[in-house]
C-alpha positions in Angstrom: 0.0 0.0 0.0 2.7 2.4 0.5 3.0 2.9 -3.6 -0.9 4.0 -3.6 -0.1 6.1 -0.4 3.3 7.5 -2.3 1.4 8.0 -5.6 -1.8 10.2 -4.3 1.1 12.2 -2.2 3.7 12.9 -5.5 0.0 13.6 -7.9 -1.4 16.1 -4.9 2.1 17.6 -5.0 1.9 17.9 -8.8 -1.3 19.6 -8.5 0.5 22.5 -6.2 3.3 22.6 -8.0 1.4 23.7 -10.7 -0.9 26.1 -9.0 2.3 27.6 -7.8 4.1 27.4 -10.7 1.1 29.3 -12.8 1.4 32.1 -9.9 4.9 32.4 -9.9 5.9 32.6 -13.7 3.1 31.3 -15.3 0.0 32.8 -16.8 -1.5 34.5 -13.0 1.8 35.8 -12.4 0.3 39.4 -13.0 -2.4 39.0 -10.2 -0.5 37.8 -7.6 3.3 38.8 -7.9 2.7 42.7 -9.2 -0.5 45.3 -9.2 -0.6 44.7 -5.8 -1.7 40.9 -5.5 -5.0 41.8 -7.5 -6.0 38.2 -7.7 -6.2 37.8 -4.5 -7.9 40.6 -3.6 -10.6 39.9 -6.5 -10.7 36.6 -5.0 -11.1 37.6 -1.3 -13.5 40.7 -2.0 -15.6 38.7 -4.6 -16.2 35.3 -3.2 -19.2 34.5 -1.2 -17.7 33.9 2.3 -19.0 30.8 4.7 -19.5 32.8 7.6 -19.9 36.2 7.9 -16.7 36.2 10.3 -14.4 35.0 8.1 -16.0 37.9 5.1 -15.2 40.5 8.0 -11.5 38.7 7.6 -11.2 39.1 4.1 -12.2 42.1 4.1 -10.7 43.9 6.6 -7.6 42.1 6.6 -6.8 39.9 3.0 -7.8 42.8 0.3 -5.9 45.8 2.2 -2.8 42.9 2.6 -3.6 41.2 -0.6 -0.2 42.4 -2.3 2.3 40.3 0.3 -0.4 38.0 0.8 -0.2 37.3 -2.9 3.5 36.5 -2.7 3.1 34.2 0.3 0.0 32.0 -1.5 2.1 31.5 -5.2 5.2 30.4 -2.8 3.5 28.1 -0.3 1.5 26.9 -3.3 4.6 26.0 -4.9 7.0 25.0 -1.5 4.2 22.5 -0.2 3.9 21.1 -3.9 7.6 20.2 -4.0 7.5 19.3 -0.3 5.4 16.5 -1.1 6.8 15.8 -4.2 9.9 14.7 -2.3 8.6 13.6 0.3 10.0 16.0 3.0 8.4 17.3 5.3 5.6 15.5 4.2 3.3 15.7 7.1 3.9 19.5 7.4 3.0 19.7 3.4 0.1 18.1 4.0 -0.9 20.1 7.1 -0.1 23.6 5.2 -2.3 22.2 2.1 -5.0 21.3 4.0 -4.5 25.0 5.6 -4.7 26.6 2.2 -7.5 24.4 1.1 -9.1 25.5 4.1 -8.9 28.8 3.0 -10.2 28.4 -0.2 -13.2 26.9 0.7 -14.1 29.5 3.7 -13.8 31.8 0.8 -16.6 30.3 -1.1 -14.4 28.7 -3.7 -15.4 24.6 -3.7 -13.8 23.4 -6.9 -11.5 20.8 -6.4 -10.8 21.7 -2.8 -12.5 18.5 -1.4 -10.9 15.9 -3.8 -7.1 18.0 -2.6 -8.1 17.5 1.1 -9.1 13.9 1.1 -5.9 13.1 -0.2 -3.8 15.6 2.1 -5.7 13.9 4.8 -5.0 10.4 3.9 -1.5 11.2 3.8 -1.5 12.5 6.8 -3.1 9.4 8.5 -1.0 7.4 6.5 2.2 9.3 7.0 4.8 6.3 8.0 3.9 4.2 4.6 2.9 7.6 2.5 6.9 8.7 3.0 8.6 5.6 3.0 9.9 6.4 -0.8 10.8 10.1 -0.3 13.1 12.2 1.5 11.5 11.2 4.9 11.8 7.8 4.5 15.8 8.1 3.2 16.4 9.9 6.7 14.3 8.2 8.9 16.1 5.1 7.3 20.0 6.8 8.3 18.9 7.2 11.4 17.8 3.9 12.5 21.1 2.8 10.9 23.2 5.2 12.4 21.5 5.2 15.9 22.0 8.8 15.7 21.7 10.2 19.2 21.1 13.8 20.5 23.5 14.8 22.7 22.9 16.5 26.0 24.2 19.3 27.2 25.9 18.9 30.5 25.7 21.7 33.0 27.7 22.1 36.0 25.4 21.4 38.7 24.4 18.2 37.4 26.0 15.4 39.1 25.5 11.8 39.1 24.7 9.4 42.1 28.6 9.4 43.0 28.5 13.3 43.3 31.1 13.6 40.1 30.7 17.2 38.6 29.5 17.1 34.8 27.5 13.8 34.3 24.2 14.1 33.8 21.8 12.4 36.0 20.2 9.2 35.6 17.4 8.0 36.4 
């Protein structure tokens, strides 16, 4: 199962890479890296809004912001796309997609928002098998192999059971 698990996580990180990509140089460049991040301000002042809470949000907050805001949506778009991609970080990816997904929808935009979040969810509660093949899984594997340990940092006052000055305590 951990090649269906892989597979939804490298096509949901396609699908953000592409959003991205289409933000960051591709044809919505224009409304979200210049004029101010006019696409998302058309998107935040335009959409119907779930609650009228979250409308207060966009409004008061999102349009007058829109222009860094912008920025921050094509690059997180993008970063959580070739996050999962690679399989790094994966359950962070997943946890910012589902994030931005929850935005989207709160914003009265549906689309393909459920279809993105069912599979971010899956691979979040299939995270061990999900990033077996992928970055995570490479260093999870070194470490195991390696029996990489953190060290501690020894203070003065710590003494052992003999009273000898710098070992740590045990237990």
């Amino acid at each position: 199962m951990a090649v269906a698990w892989t597979a939804m996580r490298v096509w949901l990180g396609i699908m953000w890479i592409q959003a991205g990509w289409a933000k960051l140089w591709g044809a919505e460049n224009a409304a979200f890296l210049h004029h101010n991040g006019a696409g998302v301000a058309g998107f935040a002042g335009h959409g119907k809004a779930a609650y009228t809470w979250w409308g207060s949000f966009l409004h008061s907050f999102v349009v007058p912001n829109s222009g860094w805001i912008g920025i921050l949506v094509a690059v997180a778009e993008f970063t959580i796309g070739i996050a999962l991609v690679a399989g790094f970080f994966t359950r962070v990816a997943a946890l910012g997609s589902l994030a931005l997904l929850f935005t989207y929808v709160m914003s009265g935009t549906a689309s393909v928002c459920a279809l993105y979040a069912l599979f971010a969810i899956v691979i979040l509660a299939m995270w061990k098998t999900s990033s077996w093949i992928g970055l995570d899984g490479l260093m999870a594997n070194y470490r195991q192999h390696h029996h990489i340990e953190f060290h501690h940092i020894r203070f003065p006052w710590e003494r052992v059971a003999t009273g000898t000055v710098g070992a740590v305590k045990t237990a």
